[in-house]
C-alpha positions in Angstrom: -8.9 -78.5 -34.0 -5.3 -77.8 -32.1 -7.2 -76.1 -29.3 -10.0 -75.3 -28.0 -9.6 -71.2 -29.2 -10.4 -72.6 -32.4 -13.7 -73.7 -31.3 -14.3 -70.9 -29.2 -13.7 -68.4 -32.3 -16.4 -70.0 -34.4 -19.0 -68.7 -31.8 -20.1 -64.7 -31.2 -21.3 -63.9 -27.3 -23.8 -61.3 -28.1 -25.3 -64.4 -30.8 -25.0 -66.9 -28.2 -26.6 -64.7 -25.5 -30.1 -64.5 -28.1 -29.9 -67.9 -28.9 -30.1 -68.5 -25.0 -32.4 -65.7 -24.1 -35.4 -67.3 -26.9 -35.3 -70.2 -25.6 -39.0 -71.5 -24.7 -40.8 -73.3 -22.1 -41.2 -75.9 -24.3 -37.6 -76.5 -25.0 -37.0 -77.0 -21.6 -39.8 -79.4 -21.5 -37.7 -81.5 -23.9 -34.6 -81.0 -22.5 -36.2 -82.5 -19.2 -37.5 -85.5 -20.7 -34.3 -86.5 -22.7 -32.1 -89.2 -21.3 -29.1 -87.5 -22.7 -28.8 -84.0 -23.2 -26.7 -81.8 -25.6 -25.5 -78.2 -25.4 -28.8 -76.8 -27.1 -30.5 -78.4 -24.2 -27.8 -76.7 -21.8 -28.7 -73.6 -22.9 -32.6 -74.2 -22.4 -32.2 -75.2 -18.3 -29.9 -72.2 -17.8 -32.8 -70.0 -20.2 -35.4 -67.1 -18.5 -37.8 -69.5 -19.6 -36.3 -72.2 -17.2 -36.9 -70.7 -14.3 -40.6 -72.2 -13.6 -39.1 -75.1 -13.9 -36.7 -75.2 -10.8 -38.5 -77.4 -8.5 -39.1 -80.3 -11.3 -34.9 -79.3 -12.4 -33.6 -79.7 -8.7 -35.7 -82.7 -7.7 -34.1 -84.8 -11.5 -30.3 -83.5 -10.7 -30.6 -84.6 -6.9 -31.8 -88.3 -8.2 -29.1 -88.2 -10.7 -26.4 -87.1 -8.1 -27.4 -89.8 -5.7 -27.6 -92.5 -8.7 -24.1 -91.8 -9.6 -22.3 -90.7 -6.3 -24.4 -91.7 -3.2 -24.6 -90.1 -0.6 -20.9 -88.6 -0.4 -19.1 -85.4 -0.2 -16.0 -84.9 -1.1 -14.0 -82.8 1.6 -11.0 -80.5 0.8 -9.4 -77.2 2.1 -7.4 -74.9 0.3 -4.1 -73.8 2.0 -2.8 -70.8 0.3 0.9 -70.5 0.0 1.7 -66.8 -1.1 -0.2 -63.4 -1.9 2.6 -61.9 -4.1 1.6 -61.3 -7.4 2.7 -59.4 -11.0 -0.8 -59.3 -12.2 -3.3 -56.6 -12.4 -6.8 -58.2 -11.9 -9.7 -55.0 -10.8 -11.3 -58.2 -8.3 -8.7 -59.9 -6.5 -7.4 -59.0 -3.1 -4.0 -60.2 -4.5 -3.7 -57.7 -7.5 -0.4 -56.0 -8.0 -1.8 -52.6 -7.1 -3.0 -53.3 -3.9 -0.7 -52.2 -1.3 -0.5 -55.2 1.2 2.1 -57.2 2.9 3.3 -60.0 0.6 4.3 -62.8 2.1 5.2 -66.5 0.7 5.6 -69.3 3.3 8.6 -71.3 3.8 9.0 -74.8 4.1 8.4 -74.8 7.8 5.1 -72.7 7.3 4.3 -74.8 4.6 4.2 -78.0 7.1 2.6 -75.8 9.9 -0.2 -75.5 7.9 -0.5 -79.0 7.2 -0.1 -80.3 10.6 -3.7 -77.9 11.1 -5.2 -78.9 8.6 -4.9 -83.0 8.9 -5.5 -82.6 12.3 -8.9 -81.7 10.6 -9.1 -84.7 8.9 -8.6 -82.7 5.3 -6.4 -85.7 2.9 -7.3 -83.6 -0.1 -5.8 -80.2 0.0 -6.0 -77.0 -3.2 -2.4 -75.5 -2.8 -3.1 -71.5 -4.1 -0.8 -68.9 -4.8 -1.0 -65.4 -7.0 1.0 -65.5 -10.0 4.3 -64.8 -9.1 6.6 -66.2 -11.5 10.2 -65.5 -9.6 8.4 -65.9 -6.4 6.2 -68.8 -6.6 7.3 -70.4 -10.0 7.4 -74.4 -11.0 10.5 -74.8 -8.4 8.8 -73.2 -5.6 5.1 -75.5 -7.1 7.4 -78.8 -7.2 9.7 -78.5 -4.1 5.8 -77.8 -1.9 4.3 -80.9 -3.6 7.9 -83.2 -2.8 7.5 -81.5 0.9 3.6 -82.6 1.3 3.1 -85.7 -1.0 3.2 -87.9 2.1 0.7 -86.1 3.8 -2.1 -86.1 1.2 -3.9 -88.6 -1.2 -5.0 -85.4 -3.3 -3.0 -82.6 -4.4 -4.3 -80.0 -6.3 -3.2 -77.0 -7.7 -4.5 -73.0 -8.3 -1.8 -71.5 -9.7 -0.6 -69.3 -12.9 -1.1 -71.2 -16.3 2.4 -73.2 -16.8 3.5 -74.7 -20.1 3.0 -78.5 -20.5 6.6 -79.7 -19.7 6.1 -77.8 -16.3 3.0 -79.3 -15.9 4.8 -82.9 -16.3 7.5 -82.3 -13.6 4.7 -81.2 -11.2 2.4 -84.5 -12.0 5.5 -87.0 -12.1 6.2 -85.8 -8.8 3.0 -85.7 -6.9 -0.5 -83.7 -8.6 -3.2 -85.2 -9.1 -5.5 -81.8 -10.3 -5.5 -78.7 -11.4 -8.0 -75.8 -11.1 -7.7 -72.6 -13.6 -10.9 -70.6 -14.3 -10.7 -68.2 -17.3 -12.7 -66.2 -15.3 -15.0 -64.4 -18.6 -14.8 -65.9 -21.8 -15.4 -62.8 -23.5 -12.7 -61.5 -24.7 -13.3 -57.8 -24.5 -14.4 -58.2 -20.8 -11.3 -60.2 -19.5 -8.5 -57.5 -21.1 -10.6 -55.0 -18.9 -10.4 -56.9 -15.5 -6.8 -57.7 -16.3 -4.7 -54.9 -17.7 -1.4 -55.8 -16.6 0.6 -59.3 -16.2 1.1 -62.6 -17.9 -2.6 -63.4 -17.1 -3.4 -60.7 -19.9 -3.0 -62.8 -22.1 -6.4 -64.0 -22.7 -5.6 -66.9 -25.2 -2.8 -68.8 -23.1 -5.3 -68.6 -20.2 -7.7 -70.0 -22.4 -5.7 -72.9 -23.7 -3.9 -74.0 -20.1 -6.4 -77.0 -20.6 -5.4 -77.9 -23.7 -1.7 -77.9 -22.2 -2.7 -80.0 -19.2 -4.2 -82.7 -21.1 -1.8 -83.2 -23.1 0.4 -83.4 -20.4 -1.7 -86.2 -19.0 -3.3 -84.1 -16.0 -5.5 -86.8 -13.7 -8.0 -83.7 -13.5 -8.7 -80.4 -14.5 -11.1 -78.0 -13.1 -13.0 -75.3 -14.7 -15.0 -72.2 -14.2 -16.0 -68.3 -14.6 -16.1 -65.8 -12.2 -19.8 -65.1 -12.2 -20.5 -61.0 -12.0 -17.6 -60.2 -14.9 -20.2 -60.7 -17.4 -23.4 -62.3 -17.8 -23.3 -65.8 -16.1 -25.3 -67.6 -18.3 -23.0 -67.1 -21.9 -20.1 -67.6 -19.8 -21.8 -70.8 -18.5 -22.7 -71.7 -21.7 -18.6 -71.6 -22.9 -17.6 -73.3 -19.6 -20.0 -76.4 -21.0 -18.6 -76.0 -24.2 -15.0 -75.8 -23.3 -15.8 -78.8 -21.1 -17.4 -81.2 -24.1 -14.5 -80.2 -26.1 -11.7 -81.5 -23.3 -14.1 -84.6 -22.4 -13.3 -85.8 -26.3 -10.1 -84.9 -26.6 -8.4 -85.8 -23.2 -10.8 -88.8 -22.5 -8.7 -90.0 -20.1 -8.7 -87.0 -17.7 -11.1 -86.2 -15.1 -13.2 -83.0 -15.0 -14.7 -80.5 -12.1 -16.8 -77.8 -12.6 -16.8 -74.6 -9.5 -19.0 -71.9 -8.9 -17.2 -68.9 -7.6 -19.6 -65.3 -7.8 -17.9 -62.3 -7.3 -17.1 -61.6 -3.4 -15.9 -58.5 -1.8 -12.7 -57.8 -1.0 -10.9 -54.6 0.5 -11.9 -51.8 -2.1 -13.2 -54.9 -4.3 -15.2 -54.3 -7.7 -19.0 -54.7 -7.7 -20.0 -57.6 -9.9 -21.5 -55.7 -13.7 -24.4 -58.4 -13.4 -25.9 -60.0 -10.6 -26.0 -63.8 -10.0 -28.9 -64.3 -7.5 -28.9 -67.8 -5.0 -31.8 -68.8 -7.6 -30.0 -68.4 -10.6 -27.1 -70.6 -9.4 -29.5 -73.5 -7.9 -30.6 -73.2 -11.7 -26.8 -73.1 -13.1 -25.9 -76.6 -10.7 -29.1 -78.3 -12.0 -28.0 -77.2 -15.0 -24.4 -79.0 -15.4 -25.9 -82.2 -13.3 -28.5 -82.3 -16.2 -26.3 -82.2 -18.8 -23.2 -84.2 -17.4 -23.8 -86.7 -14.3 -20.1 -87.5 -13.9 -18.9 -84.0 -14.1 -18.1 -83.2 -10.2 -19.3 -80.0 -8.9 -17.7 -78.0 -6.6 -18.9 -75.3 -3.8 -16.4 -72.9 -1.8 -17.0 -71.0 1.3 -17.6 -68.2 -0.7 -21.1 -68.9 -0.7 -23.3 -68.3 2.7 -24.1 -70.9 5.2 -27.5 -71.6 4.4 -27.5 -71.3 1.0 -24.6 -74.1 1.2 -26.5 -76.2 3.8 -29.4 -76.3 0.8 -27.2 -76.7 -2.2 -25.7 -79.7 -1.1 -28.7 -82.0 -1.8 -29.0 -81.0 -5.2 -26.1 -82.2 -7.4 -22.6 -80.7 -5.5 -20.4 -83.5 -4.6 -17.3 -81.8 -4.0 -16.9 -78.6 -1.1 -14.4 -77.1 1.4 -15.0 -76.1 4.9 -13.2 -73.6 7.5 -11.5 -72.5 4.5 -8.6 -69.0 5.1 -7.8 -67.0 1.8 -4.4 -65.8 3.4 -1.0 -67.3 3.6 -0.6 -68.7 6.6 -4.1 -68.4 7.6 -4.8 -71.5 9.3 -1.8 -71.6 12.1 0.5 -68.9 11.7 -0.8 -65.2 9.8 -4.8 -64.8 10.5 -4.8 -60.8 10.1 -3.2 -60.5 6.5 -5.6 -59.1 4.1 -8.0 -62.3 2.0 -8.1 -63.1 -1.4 -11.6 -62.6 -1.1 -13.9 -62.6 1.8 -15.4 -65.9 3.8 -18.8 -66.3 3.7 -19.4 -69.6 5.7 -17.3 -69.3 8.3 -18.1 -72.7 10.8 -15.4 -75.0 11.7 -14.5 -78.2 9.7 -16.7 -80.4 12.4 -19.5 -78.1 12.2 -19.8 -78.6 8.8 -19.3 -82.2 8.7 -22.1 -82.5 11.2 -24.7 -80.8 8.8 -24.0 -83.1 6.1 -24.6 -86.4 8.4 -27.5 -84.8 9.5 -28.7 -84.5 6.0 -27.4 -88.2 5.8 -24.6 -87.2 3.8 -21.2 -88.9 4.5 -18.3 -86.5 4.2 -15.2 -88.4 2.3 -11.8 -87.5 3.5 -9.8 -90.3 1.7 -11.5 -91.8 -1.7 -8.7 -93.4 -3.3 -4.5 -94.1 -2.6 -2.2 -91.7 -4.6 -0.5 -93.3 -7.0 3.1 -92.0 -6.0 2.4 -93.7 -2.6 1.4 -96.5 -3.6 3.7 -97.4 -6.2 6.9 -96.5 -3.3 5.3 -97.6 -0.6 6.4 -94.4 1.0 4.1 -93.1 3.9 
């Protein structure tokens, strides 16, 4: 296979949907009971016929969380670095049609924001921008990762979909991760939600991971934007996309997020629901079938539901987080991405996880360009 559209065009959604939707009780009895599970089983724990099964499902991915990565949570904030955007996407805040003030920060923003954010204790920081090729393209990526690489053990990237020599500069020079979620795997679905732009183009979307390990990415994150399309096919491709870059880029490092549809101004309602049930089920789900896969929660999601959540197999989520440019220090009445749903501040946050005698992780490991130069 030379990507992973080859795999993904020997499969049929509405096919894969039945094969999900008859699974039995008893198949997820097996898939319980198995030591190591396969994709068949995946498809079993994110079933209908799963659902009874919750309790016995959250209880097996918290053990297997805690086996492989203690009691931990690994803290991060996104600091978005522009709105502007040549893309027509019907969810996004950001989307070409929406008349809004654009705005892209400059280097002096740029460290602004930083100052705020370390002052927080954040050493792992998501640098976000909309796709913006002229305005936000690899030398505006590149000269933010040279301005910041002292500041941070971890930086990742949300970005457009670069090609793999772009994605080289970027690592040799400071990432360690990048985050691009195809948002629906099916194909009819996504030209809908994204009419206009580079990020039409469903199939260099789609093979961006393929790119990034072969340009020997540290990690790679993945995901769907649940409420495009059913959840549980496009959970089911996420896996699949996942197995496939876990044998071909052994090397690399994987994350799986969460993100449901969330209003923004004049946003689109989500074509089918993903209730706070059905994603306890989905996390299970992925902890079940991968227990080094780290999983990832935003502040999308509400505060309780995130206070719950985080016993039962996430090991990765942000706090006090701002959609906006500028958002932290400097512009925090520009229209969001999307809208906030937890909303405490970074100690509040830190507080409920030690009172769940969690240990939030700021710093986990030295980054290798600092290290190596000895520059601080």
């Amino acid at each position: 296979m030379s990507s992973f559209k080859d795999v993904l065009n020997q499969y049929d959604w509405d096919k894969t949907m039945l094969s999900i939707l008859s699974k039995t009780e008893e198949d997820v009895k097996q898939a319980l009971h198995k030591n190591k599970r396969t994709l068949e089983d995946f498809k079993a724990l994110i079933s209908p016929a799963a659902k009874s099964f919750l309790e016995e499902m959250a209880q097996l991915s918290s053990r297997i969380t805690k086996k492989r990565f203690g009691n931990t949570m690994q803290m991060y904030a996104p600091m978005y670095l522009s709105n502007e955007c040549q893309n027509i996407c019907t969810y996004c805040g950001f989307s070409l049609t929406n008349k809004i003030p654009r705005r892209t920060l400059t280097d002096e923003e740029i460290l602004k924001e930083v100052a705020f954010l370390k002052a927080k204790g954040y050493d792992h920081v998501l640098l976000v921008t909309g796709e913006a090729n002229r305005t936000v393209g690899v030398d505006y990526l590149n000269n933010a990762i040279q301005l910041i690489r002292s500041q941070f053990s971890n930086i990742s990237i949300e970005v457009q979909p670069l090609d793999q020599e772009e994605y080289e500069l970027l690592i040799q020079n400071g990432l360690y991760a990048v985050l691009v979620y195809q948002e629906t795997y099916h194909r009819e679905e996504y030209k809908k939600h994204h009419p206009k732009g580079k990020k039409s183009n469903f199939d260099y979307r789609l093979e961006t991971p393929d790119r990034l390990g072969k340009a020997g990415v540290h990690k790679i994150g993945l995901g769907a934007l649940f409420g495009l399309e059913d959840w549980r096919a496009d959970s089911f491709f996420t896996a699949l996309h996942l197995k496939y870059l876990q044998k071909t880029y052994w090397k690399t490092k994987y994350s799986i997020s969460f993100p449901r549809l969330r209003p923004f101004s004049g946003g689109l309602e989500p074509k089918v629901e993903m209730t706070d049930p059905d994603l306890v089920q989905l996390i299970c789900a992925y902890r079940l079938l991968d227990e080094d896969v780290e999983l990832s929660i935003s502040t999308r999601e509400r505060e309780v539901f995130r206070d719950h959540i985080v016993q039962l197999g996430i090991t990765s989520m942000s706090a006090e987080s701002k959609t906006n440019p500028g958002g932290y220090t400097i512009d925090k009445q520009s229209l969001e991405q999307f809208e906030i749903s937890d909303e405490r501040s970074t100690e509040t946050i830190a507080e409920m996880l030690k009172n769940q005698y969690l240990e939030p992780v700021w710093k986990d490991w030295e980054n290798d360009w600092v290290s190596m130069t000895g520059f601080k």
